[in-house]
NUTORMI-308768 format. One line per field, with one value per residue: residue number from 1; residue in three letters; x, y, z of N, C-alpha, C in turn. Coordinates in Angstrom, 1 decimal. Example, Ala and Ser with C-alpha at 12.3 -4.5 7.8 and 13.67 -1.06 7.14 Angstrom:
// NUTORMI-308768
n	c(1; 2) .
res	c(ALA; SER) .
nxx	c(13.2; 12.8) .
nyy	c(-5.7; -2.2) .
nzz	c(7.8; 7.1) .
caxx	c(12.3; 13.7) .
cayy	c(-4.5; -1.1) .
cazz	c(7.8; 7.1) .
cxx	c(13.2; 12.9) .
cyy	c(-3.3; 0.0) .
czz	c(7.8; 7.9) .
This chain:
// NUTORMI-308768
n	c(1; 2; 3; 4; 5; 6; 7; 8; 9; 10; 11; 12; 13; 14; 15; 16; 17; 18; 19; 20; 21; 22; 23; 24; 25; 26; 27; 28; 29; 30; 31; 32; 33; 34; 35; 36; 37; 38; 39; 40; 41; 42; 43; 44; 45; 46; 47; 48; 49; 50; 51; 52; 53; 54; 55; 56; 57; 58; 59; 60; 61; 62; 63; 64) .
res	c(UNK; UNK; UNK; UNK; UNK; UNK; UNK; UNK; UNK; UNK; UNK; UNK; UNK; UNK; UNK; UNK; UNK; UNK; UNK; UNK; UNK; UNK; UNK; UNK; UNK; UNK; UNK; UNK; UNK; UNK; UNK; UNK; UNK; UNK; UNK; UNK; UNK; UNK; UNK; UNK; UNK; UNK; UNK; UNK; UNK; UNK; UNK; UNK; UNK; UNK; UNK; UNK; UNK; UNK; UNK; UNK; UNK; UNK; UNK; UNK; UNK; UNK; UNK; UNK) .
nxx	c(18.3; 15.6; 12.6; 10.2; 10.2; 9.8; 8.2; 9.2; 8.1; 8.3; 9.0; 10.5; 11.5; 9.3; 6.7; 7.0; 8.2; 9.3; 9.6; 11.2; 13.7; 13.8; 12.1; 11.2; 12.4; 10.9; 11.0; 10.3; 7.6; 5.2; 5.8; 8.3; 7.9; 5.6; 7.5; 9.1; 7.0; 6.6; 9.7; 9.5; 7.6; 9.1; 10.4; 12.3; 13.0; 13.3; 14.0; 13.1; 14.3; 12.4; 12.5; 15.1; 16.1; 15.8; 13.3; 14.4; 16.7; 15.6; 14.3; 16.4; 17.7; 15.8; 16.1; 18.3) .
nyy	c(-33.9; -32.7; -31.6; -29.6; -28.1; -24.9; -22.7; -19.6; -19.1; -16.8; -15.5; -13.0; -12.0; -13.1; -11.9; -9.5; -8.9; -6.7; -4.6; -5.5; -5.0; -2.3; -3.4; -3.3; -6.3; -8.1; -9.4; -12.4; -12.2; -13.6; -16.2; -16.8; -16.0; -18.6; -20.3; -20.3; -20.9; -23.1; -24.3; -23.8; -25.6; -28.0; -28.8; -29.7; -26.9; -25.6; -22.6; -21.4; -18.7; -18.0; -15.4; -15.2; -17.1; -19.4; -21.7; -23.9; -24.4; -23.8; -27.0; -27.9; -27.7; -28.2; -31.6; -32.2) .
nzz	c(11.5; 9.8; 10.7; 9.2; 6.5; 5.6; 2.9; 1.7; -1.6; -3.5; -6.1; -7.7; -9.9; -11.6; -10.3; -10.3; -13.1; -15.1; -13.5; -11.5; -11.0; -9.5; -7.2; -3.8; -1.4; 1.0; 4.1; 4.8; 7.1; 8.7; 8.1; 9.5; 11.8; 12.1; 12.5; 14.5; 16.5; 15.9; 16.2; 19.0; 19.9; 19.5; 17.5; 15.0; 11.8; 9.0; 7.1; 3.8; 2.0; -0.6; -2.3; -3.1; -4.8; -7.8; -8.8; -9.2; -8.1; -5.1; -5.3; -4.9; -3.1; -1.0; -1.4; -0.9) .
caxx	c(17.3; 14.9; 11.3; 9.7; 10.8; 8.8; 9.0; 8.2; 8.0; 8.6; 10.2; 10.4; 11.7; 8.1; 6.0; 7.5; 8.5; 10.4; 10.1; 11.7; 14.9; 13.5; 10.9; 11.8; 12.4; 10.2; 10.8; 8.9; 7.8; 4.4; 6.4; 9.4; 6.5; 5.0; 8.4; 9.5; 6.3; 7.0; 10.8; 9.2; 7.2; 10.2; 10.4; 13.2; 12.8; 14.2; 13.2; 14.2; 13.3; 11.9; 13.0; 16.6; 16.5; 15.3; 12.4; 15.3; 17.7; 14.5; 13.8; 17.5; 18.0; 15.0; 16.2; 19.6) .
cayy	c(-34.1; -31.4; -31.8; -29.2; -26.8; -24.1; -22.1; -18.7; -19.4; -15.9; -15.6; -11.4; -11.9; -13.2; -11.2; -8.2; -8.9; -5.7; -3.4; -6.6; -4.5; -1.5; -3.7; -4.1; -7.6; -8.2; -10.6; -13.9; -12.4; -14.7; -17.7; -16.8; -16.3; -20.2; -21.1; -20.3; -21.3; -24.4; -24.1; -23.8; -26.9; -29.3; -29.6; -29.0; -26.2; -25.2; -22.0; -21.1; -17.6; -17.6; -14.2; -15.3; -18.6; -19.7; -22.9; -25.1; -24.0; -24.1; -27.4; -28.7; -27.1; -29.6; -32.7; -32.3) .
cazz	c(10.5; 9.5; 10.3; 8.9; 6.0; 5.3; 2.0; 0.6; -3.3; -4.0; -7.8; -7.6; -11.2; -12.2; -9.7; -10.7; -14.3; -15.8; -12.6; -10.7; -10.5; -8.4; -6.4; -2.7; -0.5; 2.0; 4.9; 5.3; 8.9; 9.4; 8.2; 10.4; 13.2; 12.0; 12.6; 15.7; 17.1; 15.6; 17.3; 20.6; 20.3; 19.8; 16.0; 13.8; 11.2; 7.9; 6.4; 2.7; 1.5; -2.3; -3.0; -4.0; -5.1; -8.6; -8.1; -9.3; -6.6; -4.0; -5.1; -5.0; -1.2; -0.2; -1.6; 0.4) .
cxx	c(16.2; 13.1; 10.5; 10.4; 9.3; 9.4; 8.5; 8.8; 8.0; 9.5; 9.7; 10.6; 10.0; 6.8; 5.8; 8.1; 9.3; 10.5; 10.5; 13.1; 14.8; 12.0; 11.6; 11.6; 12.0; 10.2; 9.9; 8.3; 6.6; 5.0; 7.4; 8.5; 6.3; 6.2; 8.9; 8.3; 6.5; 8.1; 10.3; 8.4; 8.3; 10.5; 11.6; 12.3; 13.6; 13.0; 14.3; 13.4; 13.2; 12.4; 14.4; 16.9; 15.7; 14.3; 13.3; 16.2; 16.8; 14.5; 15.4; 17.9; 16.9; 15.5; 17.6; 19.3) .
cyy	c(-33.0; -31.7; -31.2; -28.0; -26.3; -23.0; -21.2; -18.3; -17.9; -16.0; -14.1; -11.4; -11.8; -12.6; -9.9; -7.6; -7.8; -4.1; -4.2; -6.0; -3.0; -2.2; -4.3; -5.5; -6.9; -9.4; -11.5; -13.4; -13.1; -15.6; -17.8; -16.6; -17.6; -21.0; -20.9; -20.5; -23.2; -25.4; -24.7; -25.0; -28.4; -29.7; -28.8; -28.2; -25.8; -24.1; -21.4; -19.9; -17.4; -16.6; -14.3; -16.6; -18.7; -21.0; -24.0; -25.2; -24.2; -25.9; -28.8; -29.1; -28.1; -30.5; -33.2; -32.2) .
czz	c(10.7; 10.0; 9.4; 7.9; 5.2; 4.1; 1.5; -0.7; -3.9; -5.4; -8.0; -9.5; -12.3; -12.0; -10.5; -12.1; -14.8; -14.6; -11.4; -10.0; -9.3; -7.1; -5.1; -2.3; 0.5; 2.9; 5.1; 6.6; 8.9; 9.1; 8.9; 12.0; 13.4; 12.7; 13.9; 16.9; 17.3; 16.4; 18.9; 20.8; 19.9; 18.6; 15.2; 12.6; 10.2; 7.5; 5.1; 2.3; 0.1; -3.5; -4.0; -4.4; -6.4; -8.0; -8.3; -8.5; -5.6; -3.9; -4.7; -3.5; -0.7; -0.5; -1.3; 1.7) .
């Protein structure tokens, strides 16, 4: 069981609107930081990264 999922809500499509197709991905790294801090104190962790997931797909992946 998961304790803690952490999420960056990235939608590049909406950010980035019509130069979405040349705009680079960029790692979660302070949330992959939060999380392995997290790790290290004894808690389960889920991390989902925004960038490729629609918010309906984001919100499906939590509720499994």
């Amino acid at each position: 069981m998961t304790d803690i999922v952490l999420i960056s809500p990235q939608d590049k499509k909406q950010i980035f609107q019509n130069l979405s197709s040349i705009a680079a991905f960029e790692p979660p790294t302070y949330m992959l930081l939060v999380a392995q801090y997290l790790r290290q104190k004894g808690l389960s962790i889920e991390v989902i990264d925004g960038q490729f997931f629609t918010p309906e797909e984001i919100a499906k992946a939590v509720i499994s």
